[in-house]
N, C-alpha and C positions, 0 to 999 in steps of 0.2 A: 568546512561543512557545518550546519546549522545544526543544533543540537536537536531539533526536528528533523530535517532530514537524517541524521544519524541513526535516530530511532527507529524511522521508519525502514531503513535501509538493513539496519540488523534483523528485526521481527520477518522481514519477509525470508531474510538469509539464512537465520537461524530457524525459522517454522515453515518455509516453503523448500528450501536449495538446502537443508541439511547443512547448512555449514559450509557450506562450498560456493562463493561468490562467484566460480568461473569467471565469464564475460557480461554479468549482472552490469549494465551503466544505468543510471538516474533516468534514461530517457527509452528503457527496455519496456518493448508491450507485454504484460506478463499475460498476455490471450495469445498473441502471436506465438509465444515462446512455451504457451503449456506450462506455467509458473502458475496459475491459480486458475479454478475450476470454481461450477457456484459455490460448492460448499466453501473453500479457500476465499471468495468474498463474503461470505458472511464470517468467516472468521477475523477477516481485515477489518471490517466494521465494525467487529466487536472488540479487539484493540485498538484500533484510532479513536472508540466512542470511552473507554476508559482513560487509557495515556494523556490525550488530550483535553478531557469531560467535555466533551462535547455529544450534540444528539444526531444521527445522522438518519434522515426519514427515507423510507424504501425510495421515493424516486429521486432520490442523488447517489443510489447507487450503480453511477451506471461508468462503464468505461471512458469517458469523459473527464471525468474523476480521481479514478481507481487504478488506470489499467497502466499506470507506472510510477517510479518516485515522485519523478519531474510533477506528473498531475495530481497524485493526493497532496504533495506539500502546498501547491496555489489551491490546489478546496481546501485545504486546513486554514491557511493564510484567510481564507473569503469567509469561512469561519468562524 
């Protein structure tokens, strides 16, 4: 596992799931699953725009993107 994907995989574990990875995979919708709500993507974006220093402009923030491991790590990558 990519030391990117790592990162991202614990922040959502650790600040969304309590700690508790359950059935969490890399390619989980976190809409589908009720794992982030809008506030929870403005907080995603304000960790991936630090961790990473990168700038993320309101219209990439969109499930496309966002709404699993699998898709912030190819936006970070495009990044």
């Amino acid at each position: 596992m990519s030391d990117m994907r790592a990162k991202v995989r614990g922040y959502i574990i650790e600040n969304f799931l309590f700690g508790q990875a359950n059935d969490l995979q890399d390619n989980t919708s976190f809409l589908e699953k009720g794992i982030l709500d809008s506030t929870g993507v403005l907080e995603l974006v304000a960790f991936l725009e630090e961790a990473f220093s990168i700038k993320i402009d309101a219209e990439e923030t969109l499930p496309d993107n966002l709404d699993s491991i699998d898709l912030i790590c190819a936006f970070l990558e495009r990044k």
